[in-house]
Every structure is written in structure tokens, then in C-alpha cells.
C-alpha positions in Angstrom: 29.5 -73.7 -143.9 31.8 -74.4 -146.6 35.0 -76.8 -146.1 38.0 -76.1 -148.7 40.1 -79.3 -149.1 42.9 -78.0 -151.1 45.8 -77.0 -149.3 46.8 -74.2 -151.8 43.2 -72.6 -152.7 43.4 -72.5 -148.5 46.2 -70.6 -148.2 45.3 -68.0 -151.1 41.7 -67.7 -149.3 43.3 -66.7 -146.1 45.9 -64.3 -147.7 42.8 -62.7 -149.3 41.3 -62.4 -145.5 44.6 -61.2 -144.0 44.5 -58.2 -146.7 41.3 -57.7 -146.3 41.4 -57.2 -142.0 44.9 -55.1 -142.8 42.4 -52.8 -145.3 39.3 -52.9 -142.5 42.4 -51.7 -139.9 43.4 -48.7 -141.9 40.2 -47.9 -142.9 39.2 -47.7 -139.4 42.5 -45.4 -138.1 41.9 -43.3 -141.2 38.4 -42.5 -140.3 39.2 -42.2 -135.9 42.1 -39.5 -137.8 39.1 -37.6 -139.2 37.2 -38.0 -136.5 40.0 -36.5 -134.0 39.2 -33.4 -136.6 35.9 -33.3 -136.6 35.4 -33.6 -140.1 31.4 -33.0 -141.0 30.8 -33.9 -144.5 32.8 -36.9 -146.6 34.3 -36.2 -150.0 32.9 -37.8 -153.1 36.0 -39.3 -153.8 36.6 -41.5 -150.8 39.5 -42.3 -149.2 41.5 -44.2 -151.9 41.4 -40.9 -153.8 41.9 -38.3 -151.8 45.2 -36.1 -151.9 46.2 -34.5 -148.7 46.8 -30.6 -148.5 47.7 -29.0 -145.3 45.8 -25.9 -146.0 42.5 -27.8 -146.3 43.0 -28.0 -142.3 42.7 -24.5 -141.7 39.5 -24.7 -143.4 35.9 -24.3 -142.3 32.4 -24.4 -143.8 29.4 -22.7 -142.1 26.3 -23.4 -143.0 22.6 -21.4 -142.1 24.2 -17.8 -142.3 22.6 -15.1 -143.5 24.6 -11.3 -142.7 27.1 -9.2 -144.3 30.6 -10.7 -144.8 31.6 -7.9 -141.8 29.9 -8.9 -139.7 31.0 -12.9 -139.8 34.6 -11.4 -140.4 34.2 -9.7 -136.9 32.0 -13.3 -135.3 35.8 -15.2 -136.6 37.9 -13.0 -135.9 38.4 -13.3 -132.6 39.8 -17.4 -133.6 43.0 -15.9 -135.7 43.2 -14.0 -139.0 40.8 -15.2 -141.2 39.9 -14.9 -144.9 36.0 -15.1 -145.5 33.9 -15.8 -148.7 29.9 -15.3 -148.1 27.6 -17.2 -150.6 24.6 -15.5 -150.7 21.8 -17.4 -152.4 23.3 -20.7 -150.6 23.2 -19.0 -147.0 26.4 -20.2 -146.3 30.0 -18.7 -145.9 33.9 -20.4 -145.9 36.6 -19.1 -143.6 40.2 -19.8 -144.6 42.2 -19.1 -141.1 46.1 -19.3 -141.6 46.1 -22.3 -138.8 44.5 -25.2 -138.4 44.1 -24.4 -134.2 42.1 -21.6 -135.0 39.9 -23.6 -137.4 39.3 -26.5 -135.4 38.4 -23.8 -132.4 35.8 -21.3 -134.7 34.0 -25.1 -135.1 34.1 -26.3 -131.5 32.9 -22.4 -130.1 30.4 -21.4 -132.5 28.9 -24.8 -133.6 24.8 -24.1 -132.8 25.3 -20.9 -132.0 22.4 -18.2 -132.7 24.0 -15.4 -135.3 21.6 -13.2 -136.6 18.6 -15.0 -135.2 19.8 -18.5 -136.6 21.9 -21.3 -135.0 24.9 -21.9 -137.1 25.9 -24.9 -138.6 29.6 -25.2 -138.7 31.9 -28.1 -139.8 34.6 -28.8 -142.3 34.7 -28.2 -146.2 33.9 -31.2 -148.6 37.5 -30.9 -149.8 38.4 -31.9 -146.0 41.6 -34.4 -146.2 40.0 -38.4 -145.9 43.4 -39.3 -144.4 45.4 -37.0 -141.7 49.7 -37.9 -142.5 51.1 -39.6 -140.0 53.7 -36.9 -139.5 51.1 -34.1 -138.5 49.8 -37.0 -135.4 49.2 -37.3 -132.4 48.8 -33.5 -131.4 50.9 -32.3 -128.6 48.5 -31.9 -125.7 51.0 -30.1 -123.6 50.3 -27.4 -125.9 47.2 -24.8 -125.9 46.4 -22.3 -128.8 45.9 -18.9 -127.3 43.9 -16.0 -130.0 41.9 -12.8 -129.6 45.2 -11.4 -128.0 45.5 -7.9 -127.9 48.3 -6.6 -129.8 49.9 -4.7 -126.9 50.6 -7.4 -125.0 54.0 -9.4 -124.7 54.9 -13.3 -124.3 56.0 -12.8 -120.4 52.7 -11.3 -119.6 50.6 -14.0 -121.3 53.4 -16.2 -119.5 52.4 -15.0 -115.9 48.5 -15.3 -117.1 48.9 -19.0 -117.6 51.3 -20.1 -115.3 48.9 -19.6 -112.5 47.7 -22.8 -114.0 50.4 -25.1 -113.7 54.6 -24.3 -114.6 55.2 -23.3 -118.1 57.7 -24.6 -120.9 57.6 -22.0 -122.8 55.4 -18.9 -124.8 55.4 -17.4 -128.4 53.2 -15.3 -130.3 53.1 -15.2 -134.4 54.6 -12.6 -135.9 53.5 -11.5 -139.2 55.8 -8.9 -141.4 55.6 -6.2 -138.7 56.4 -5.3 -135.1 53.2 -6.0 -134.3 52.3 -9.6 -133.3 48.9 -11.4 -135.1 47.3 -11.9 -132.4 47.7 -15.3 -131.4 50.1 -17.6 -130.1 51.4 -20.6 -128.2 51.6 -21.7 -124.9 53.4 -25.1 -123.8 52.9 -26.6 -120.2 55.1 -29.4 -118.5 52.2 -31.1 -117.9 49.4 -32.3 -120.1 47.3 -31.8 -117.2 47.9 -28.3 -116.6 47.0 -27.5 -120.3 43.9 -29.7 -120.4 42.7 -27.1 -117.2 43.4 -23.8 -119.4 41.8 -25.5 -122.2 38.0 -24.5 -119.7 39.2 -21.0 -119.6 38.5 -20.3 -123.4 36.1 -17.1 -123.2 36.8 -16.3 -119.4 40.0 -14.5 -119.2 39.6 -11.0 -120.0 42.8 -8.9 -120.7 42.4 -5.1 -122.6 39.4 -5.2 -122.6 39.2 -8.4 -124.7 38.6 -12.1 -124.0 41.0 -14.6 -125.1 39.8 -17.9 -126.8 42.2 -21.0 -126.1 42.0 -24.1 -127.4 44.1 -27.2 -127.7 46.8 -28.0 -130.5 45.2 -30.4 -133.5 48.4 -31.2 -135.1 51.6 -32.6 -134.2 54.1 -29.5 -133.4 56.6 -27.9 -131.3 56.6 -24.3 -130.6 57.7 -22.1 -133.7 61.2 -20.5 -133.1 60.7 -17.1 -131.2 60.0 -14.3 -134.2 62.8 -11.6 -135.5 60.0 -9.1 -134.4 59.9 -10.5 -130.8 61.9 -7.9 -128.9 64.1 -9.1 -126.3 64.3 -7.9 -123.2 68.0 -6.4 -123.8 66.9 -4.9 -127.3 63.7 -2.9 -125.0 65.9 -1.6 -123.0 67.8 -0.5 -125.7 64.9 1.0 -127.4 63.7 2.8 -123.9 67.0 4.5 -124.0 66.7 5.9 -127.9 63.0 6.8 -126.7 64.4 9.0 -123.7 66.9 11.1 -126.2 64.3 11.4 -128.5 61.4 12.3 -126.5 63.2 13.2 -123.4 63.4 16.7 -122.9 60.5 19.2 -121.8 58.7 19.9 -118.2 55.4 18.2 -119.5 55.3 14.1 -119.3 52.5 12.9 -122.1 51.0 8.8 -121.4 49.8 7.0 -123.5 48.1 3.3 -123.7 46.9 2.9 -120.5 43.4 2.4 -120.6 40.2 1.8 -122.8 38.2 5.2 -122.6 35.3 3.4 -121.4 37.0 2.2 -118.3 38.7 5.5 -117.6 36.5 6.7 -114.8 37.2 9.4 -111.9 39.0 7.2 -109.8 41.7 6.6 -112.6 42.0 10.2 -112.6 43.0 10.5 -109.3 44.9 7.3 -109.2 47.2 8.5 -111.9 47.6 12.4 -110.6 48.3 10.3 -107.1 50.8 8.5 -109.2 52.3 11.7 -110.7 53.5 13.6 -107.9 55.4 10.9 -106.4 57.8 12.1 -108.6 57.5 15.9 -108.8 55.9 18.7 -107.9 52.8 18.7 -110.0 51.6 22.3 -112.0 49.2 21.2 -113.8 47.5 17.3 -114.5 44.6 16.4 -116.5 43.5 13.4 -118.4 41.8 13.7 -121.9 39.6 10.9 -123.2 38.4 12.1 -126.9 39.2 8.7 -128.5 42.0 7.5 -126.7 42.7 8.2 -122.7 45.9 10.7 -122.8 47.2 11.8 -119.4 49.1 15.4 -118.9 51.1 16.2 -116.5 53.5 19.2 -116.1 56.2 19.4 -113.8 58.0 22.5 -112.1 60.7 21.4 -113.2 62.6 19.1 -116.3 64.6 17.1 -114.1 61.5 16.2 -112.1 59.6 15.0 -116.1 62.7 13.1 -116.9 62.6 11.5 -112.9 58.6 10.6 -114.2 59.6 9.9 -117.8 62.4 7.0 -117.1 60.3 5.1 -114.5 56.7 5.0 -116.5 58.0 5.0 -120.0 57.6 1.3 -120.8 56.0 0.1 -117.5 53.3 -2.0 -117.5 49.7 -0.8 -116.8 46.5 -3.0 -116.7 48.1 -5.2 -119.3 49.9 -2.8 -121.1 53.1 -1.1 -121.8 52.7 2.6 -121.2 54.0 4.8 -124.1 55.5 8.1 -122.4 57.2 11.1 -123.8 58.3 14.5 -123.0 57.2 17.7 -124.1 57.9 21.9 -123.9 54.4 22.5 -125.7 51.6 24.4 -123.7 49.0 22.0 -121.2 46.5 21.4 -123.4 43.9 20.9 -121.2 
């Protein structure tokens, strides 16, 4: 035990200890940040050193891979769009997704999974951030990460898929350049709760044929302002109408996007000439299903297509929006 009788070597001797527990305290929040991450291998550097950049998050290393880079393009994939470098002779690959959700959910899914007869090994890069910014934490937990969408489907039908698990805040999917949306988006609940129970439906909700991965939201966030490419309700409506005088005249009605050709069996045949003549009197129906499923059906008259034509055009079928037009070319079938 030592025993310090001078009053000012005291005091600088417990100034030293206060820095010292203030150091052991950040040290120990920066590493429970990394940890919320699950950040696999330390950088050489150390924390002191490190400089944070965002894109690091949306990082990830995998480890004990040996296949073609198309075939671990298609394993990730189904996480968000995803850039991925293969190093042979290493047996080891890096994914670069353009989120850090879809990152942290490609670890937490295929973690010790068998590819290729080997179980994966999956964590973040050695470039992985010592220290997450204060600004990017605490996640929003009322907010779940939804990929693997199918590109056909709209916000207000992944809106009434989730809100069968508790009421929804609100819904947005990414849109890139294009119409078309990436393929993943946002879902916020009112209640944490609610979004901590989709969170065990990741792999279990099949729509179009394709199962959606969710996961939660790993950095603070609100939901990104709703896309110039969205379309509005009032703007489809629009667009239905500029469809009808484009397409709109003819006796035969032409569908389109309703149904993988695999699950396109007798009974949807009959469903849909069922669904036909509600409108009509039907001439001639048929369905083809040489790499898409296209459904054909000619009226006796044009007034009877363009009845067909304005209530399918647009409407939703299995998960998707039917794409109708009209025709005066011969039954092809």
C-alpha cells in the first residue's frame, strides 16, 4: 500500500486516475458500438487511429468460399444490390452492398452456412470502423429492412403484408435511376414491438414467387423521402388512362404479369376464362406459357374488350399489377 503525503502530488495522482476511468469508459462504449455491429476481426491500427467511413458499413468479408463469383453474386443477392470481388487463391470473397442493413443481414443469415459443401465464415472487413459516430446511434427499432422484393410489387401491397403484424407508420422502397424500384425498402411500425415480431419472418413470407429477407435497421435513420419514381396513386390513374388510348381499341384483350409459368396450372386456366366472360361473350380464350404466362381472350365484340380492358388493366393479381392491352391481330393460339 503506498500512502502519498503531499497534498498536490495527491491531487495530480487522482487527476491521472479520473482520465484514465474517463479513457477505460470510452473505450468500453466504443467497443459495445462495434459489438452492436458485429464486427469480426480488429484493425491494426486500434482505435486511437482509426478514421470513420460510412461505406465501410456496408461492407462484408466472407471467408471459406470456394465458387464462381455468379454464383455468390446470386447466394447475396437476395440481401440488396451488391458488388462482389472473389479471391481465388485466398478462398475468400468481399461484398460491397450499397446499405449497411443489407450488410449487417448477409452476415446474420448466412453466417455457418454450407455453400458449395463448406460452411461459410462471414464477418466484417479489417478496415471495419473501431468507433461507430454518435450521429449514426442508437438504430431505430421501430424500423425493419425489407430486400429480395420483387420488382412488380408496390409500397401499399408490402404495406398490407406487414400490417397484419401490428399498425404501420409508413412504407418506401429505393429507387434507383429508373421506374423500377431496387428491390428493397423500408418499413416503419408504431411500435417497436410489432417490428421486433416481423424481424422472425425473414425467409418465411413468400410473394412472386420469391421470399423476402427482413431485418432490423443498424443505423440511426428515418425513412428516406418517398422516390420521384414512386408513382402516386393519382399519377397511375393517369397513366391507366394514356394506356387505354394507346392500347385500347381491338376485340382481343392480351394479359400479362400474372403468374410465374411454373405455377400456371389447369385450374388457372379455367379460373381466368371463368374471369373472362364475366365481361363478354367469349370467342375464343387460351393461355400461352412459352416463357412468360400470356392470356388471350377475344371478344364478340369491342365494346365488350374495352368493358374487360378498363377493369383488369392495372388490377392486382397474386401480388401483381396485371399489364392488359387491346388488340385487332388474329388469336394466336
Amino acid at each position: 500500500m503506498v500512502v502519498v503525503s503531499d497534498e498536490k502530488l495527491l491531487r495530480i495522482m487522482e487527476e491521472m486516475l479520473t482520465l484514465k476511468r474517463s479513457e477505460l469508459r470510452r473505450l468500453e462504449a466504443a467497443y459495445k458500438g462495434v459489438i452492436e455491429y458485429d464486427k469480426w476481426v480488429v484493425p491494426k491500427e486500434g482505435i486511437k487511429g482509426s478514421r470513420f467511413d460510412s461505406t465501410l458499413l456496408n461492407k462484408v468479408y466472407i471467408g471459406n468460399i470456394v465458387a464462381p463469383r455468379d454464383s455468390v453474386q446470386d447466394l447475396l443477392s437476395v440481401f440488396g444490390p451488391v458488388s462482389v470481388t472473389c479471391i481465388g487463391n485466398k478462398e475468400c470473397a468481399f461484398a460491397d452492398f450499397d446499405n449497411p442493413h443489407a450488410a449487417y443481414l448477409c452476415m446474420r443469415e448466412i453466417d455457418g452456412m454450407v455453400f458449395e459443401g463448406r460452411a461459410l465464415k462471414v464477418g466484417r472487413t479489417s478496415t471495419f470502423p473501431s468507433e461507430i459516430p454518435k450521429e449514426l446511434r442508437p438504430p431505430d427499432e421501430s424500423i425493419v429492412y425489407i430486400s429480395n422484393i420483387d420488382l412488380n410489387i408496390e409500397e401499399e401491397q408490402l404495406e398490407d403484408i406487414f400490417k397484419k403484424m401490428g399498425e404501420i407508420k409508413g412504407v418506401r422502397l429505393v429507387y434507383g435511376s429508373s421506374f423500377m424500384h431496387k428491390g428493397y425498402g423500408y418499413v416503419q411500425f408504431s411500435r417497436c414491438i410489432d417490428a421486433k415480431k416481423a424481424l422472425g419472418y425473414s425467409n418465411k413470407i413468400s410473394f412472386c414467387g420469391r421470399r423476402m429477407r427482413i431485418g432490423p435497421s443498424v443505423v440511426k435513420m428515418e425513412l428516406p423521402e418517398r422516390s420521384y419514381f414512386a408513382i402516386p396513386r393519382e399519377v397511375f390513374e393517369i397513366k391507366k388512362r394514356i394506356e387505354s388510348a394507346i392500347f385500347g381499341t381491338g376485340k382481343m384483350v392480351v394479359l400479362r404479369n400474372l403468374i410465374g409459368v411454373d405455377d400456371a396450372d389447369d385450374d388457372f386456366d379455367q379460373e381466368m376464362e371463368n374471369e373472362m366472360k364475366k365481361y363478354g361473350d367469349v370467342v375464343k380464350f387460351g393461355v400461352s406459357k412459352e416463357g412468360e404466362v400470356v392470356v388471350y381472350c377475344l371478344y364478340s365484340t369491342e365494346d365488350e374488350a374495352k368493358h374487360s380492358f378498363s377493369i383488369l388493366n392495372g388490377r392486382f393479381f397474386g401480388g401483381r399489377r396485371i399489364r392488359a392491352e387491346m388488340s385487332w391481330g388474329e388469336f394466336p393460339l
